[in-house]
N, CA, C and O of each residue as an XYZ file, in Angstrom:
460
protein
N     -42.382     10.210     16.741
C     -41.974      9.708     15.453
C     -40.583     10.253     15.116
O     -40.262     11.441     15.073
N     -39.803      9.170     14.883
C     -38.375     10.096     14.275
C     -37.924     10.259     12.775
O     -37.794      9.329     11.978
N     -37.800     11.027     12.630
C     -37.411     11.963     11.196
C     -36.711     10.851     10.938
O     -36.094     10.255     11.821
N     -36.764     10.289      9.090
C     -35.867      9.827      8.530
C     -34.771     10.236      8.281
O     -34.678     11.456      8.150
N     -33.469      9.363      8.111
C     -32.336     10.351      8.019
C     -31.686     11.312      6.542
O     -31.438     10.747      5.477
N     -31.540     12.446      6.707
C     -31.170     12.897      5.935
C     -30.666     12.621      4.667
O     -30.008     11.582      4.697
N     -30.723     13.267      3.279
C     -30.195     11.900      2.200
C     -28.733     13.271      2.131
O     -28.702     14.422      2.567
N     -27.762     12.490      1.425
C     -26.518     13.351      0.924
C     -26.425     15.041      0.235
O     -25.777     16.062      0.469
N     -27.435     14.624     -0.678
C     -28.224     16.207     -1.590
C     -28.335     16.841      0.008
O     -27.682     17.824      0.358
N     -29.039     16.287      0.683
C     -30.132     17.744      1.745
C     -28.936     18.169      2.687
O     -28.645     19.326      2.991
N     -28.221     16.871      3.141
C     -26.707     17.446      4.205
C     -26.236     18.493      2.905
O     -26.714     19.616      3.070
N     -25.653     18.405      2.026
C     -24.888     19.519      1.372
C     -25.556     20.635      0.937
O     -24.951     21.684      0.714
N     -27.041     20.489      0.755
C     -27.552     21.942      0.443
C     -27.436     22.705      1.938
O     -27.182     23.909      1.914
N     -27.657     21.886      3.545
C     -27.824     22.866      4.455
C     -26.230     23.055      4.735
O     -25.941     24.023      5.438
N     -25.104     22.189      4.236
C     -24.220     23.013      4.511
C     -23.798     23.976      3.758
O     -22.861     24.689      4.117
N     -24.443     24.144      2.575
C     -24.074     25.546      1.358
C     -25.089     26.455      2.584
O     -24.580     27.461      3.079
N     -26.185     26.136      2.919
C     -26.837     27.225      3.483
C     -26.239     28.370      4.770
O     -26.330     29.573      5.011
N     -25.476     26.929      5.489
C     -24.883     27.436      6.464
C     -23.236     28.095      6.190
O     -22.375     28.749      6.780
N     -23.368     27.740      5.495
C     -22.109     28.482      4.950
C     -21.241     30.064      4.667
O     -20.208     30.412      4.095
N     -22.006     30.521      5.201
C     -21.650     32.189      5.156
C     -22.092     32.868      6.273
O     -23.180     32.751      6.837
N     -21.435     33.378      6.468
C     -21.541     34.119      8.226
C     -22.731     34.825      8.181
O     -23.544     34.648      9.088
N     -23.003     35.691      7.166
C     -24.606     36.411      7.737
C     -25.714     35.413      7.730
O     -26.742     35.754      8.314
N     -25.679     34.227      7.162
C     -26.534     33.602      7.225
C     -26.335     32.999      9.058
O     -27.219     32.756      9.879
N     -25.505     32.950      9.134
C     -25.220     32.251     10.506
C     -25.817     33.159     11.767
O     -26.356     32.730     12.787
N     -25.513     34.805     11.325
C     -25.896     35.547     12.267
C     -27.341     35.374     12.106
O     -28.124     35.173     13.035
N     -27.661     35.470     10.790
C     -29.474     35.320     11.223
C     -29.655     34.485     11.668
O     -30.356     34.845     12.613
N     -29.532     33.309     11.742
C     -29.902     32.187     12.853
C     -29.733     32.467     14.377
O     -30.458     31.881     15.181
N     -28.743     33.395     14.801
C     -28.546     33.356     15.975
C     -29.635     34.700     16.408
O     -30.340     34.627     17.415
N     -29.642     35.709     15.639
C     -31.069     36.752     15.499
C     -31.862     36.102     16.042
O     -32.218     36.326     17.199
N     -32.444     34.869     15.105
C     -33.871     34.115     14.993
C     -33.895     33.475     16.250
O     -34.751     33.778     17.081
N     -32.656     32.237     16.563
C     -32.725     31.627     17.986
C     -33.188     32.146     19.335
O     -33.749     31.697     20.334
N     -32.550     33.632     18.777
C     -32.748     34.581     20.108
C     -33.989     35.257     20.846
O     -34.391     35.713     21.916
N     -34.287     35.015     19.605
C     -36.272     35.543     19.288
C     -37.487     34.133     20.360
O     -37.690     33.013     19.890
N     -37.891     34.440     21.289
C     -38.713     33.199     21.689
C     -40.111     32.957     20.689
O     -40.902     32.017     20.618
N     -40.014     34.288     19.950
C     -41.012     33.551     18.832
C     -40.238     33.863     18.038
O     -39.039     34.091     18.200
N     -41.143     33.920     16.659
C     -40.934     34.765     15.406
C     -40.528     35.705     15.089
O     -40.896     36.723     15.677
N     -39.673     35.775     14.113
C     -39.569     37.276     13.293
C     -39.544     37.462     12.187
O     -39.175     36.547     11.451
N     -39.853     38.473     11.754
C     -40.212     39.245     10.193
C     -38.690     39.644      9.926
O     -37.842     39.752     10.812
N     -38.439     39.888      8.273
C     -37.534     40.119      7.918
C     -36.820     41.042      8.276
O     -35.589     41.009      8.293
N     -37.900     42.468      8.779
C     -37.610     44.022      9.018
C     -36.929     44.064     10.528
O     -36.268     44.983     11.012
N     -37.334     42.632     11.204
C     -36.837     42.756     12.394
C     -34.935     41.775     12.256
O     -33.987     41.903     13.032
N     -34.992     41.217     11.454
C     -33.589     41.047     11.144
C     -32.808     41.815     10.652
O     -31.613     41.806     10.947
N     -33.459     42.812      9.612
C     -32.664     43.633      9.292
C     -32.372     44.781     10.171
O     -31.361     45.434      9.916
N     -32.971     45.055     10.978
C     -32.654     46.212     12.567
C     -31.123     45.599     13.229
O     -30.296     46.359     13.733
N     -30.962     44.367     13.142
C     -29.986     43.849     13.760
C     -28.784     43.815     13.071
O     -27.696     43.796     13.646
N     -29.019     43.799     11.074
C     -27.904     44.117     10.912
C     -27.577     45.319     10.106
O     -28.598     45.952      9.839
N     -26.403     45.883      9.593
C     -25.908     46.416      8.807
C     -25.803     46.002      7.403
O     -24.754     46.126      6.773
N     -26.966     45.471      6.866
C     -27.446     45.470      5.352
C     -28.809     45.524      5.095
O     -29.778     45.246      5.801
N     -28.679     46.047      3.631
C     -30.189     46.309      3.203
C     -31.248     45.338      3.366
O     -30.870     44.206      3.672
N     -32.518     45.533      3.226
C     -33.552     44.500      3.482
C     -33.365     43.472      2.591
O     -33.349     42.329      3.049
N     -33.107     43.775      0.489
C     -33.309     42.850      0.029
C     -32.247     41.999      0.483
O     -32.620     40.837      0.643
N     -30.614     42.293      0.832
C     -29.839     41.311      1.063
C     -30.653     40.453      2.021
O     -31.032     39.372      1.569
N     -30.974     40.752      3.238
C     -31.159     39.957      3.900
C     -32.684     39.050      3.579
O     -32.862     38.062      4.291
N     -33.599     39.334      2.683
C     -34.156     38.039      2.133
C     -33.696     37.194      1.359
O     -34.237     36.093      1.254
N     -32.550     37.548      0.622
C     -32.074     36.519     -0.083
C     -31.317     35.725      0.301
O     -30.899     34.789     -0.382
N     -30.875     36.063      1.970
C     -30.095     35.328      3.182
C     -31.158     34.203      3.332
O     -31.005     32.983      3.272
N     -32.483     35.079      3.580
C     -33.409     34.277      4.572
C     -34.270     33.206      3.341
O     -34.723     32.116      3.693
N     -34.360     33.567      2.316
C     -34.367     32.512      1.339
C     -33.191     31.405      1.142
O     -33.743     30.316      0.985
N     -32.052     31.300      1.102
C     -31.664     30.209      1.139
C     -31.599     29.571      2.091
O     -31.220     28.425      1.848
N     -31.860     29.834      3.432
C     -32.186     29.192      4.849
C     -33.347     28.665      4.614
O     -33.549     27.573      5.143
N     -34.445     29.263      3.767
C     -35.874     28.616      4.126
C     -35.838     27.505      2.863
O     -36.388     26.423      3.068
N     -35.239     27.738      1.637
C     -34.908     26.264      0.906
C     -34.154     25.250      1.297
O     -34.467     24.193      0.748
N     -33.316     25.188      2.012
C     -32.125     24.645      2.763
C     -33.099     23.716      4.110
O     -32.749     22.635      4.584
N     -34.282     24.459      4.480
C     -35.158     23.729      5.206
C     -34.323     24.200      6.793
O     -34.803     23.664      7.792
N     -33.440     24.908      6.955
C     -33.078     25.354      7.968
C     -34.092     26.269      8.539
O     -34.293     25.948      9.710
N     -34.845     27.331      8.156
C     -35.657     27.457      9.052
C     -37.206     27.843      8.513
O     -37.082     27.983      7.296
N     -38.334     28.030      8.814
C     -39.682     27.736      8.496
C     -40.572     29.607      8.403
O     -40.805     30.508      9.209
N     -40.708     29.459      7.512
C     -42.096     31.030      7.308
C     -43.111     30.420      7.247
O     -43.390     29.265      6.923
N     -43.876     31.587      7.706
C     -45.255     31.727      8.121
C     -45.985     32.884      8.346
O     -45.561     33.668      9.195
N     -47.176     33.175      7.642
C     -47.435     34.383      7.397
C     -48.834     34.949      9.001
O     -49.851     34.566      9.580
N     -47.966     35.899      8.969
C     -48.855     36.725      9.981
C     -49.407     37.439      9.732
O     -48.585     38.325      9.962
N     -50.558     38.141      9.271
C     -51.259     39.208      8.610
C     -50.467     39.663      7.709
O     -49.663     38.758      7.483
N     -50.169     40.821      6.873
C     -49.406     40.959      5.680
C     -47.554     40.563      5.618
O     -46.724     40.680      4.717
N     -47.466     40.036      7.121
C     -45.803     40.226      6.971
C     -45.673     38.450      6.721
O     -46.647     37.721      6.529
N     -44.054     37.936      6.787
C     -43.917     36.532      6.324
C     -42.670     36.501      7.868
O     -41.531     36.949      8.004
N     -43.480     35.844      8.676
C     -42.455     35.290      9.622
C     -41.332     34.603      9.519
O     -41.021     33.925      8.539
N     -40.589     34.770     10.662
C     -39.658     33.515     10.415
C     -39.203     33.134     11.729
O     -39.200     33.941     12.658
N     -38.755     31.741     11.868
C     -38.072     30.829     12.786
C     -37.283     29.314     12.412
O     -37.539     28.496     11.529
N     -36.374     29.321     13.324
C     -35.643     28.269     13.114
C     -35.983     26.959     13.299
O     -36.440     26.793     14.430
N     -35.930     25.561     12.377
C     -36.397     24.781     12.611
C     -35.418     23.884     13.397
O     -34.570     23.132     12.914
N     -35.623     24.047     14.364
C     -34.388     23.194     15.181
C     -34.368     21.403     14.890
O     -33.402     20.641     14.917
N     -35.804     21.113     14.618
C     -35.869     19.680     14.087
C     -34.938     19.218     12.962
O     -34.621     18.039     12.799
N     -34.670     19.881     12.465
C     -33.039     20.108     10.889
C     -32.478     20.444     11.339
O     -31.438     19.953     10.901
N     -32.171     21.257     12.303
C     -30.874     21.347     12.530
C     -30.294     20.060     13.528
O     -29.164     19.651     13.261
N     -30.952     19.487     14.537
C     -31.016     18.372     14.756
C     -30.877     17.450     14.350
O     -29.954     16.775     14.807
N     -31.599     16.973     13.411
C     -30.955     16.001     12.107
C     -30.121     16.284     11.345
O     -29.756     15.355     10.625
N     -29.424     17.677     11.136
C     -28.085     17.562     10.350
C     -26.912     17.163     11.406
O     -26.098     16.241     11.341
N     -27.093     18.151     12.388
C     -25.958     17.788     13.407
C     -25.848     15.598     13.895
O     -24.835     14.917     14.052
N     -27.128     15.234     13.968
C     -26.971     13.576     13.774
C     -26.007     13.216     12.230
O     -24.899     12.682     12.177
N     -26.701     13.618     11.292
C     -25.932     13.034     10.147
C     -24.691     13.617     10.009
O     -23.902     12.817      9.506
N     -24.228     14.629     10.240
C     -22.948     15.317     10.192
C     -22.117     14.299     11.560
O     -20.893     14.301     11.427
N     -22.534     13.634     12.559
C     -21.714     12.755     13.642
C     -21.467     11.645     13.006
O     -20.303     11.266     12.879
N     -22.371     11.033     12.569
C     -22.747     10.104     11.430
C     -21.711      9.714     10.284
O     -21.185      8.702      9.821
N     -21.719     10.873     10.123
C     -20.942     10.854      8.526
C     -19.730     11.260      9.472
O     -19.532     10.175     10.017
N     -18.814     12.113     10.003
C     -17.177     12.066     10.811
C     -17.257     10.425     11.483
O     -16.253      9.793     11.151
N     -17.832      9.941     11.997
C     -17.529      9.077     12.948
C     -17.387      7.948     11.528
O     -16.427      7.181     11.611
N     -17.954      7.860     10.715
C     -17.477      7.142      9.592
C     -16.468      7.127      8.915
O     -16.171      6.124      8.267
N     -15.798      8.116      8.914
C     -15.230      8.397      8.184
C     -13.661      8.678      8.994
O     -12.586      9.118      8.586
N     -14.279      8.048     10.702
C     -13.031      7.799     11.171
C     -12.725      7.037     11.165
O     -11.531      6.746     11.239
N     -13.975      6.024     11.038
C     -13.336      4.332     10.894
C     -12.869      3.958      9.926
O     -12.141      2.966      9.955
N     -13.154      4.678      8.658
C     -12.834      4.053      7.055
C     -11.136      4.238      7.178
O     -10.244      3.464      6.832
N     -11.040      6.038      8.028
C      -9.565      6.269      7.938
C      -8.625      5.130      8.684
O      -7.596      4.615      8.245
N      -9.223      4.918      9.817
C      -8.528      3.796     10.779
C      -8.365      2.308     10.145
O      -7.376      1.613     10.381
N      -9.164      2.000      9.528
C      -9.218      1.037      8.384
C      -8.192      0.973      7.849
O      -7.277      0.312      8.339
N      -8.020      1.866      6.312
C      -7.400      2.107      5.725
C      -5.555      2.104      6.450
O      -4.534      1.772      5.846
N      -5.674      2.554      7.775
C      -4.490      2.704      7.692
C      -3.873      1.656      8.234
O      -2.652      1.532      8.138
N      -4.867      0.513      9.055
C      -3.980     -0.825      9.392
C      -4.051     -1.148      8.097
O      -3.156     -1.964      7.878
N      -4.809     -0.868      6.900
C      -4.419     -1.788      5.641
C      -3.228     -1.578      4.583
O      -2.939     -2.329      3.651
N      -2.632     -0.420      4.940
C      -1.353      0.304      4.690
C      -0.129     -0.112      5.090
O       0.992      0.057      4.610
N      -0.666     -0.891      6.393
C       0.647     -0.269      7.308
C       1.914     -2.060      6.650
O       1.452     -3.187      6.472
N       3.173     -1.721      6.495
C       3.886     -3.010      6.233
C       3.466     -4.121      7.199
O       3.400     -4.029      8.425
N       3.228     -5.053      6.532
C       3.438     -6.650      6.649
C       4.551     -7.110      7.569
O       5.393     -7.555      6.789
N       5.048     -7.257      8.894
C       6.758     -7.932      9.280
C       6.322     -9.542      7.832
O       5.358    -10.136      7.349
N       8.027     -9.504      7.762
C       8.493    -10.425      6.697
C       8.155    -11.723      7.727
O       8.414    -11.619      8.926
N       7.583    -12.899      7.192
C       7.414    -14.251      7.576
C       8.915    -15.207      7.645
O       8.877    -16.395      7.968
């Protein structure tokens, strides 16, 4: 079954999500992980406190970039590559459009030769 495509709102919330480098490093943390990980194990990797880094890993998990799940008292985490998949489609999507509108636009610019 293939995922419907993304609406405008959800591309710009995951690019606010993706938008700041520690958020980026936790993704690459998480990718790196063949399963899951807990918050405590992201924070081993970096140089900030725990709460920063849930409030990293909260706007990734509203953003729908990546998925929790609870393992006995802790709250997992992993990347949902299925979104990130569908943003990277709508993000080709949306440039490749927006090369044609430009290419458009600019034979519709360009002078007329005089008749």
């Amino acid at each position: 079954m293939q995922a419907s495509p993304m609406s405008e709102d959800e591309i710009a919330a995951m690019m606010r999500a993706l938008g700041h480098p520690v958020r980026l490093e936790i993704l690459r943390i998480l990718s790196a992980r063949a399963d899951s990980c807990c918050c405590n194990d992201v924070t081993d990797c970096l140089d900030l406190a725990q709460s920063t880094v849930s409030q990293h890993l909260k706007v990734l998990l509203d953003a729908g970039v990546i998925e929790r799940h609870a393992q006995g008292t802790r709250n997992n985490y992993r990347v949902r590559h299925d979104r990130l998949s569908g943003f990277t489609g709508a993000m080709e999507r949306y440039f490749d459009q927006l090369g044609t509108d430009a290419a458009s636009c600019a034979r519709a610019s360009r002078p007329q030769p005089a008749a």
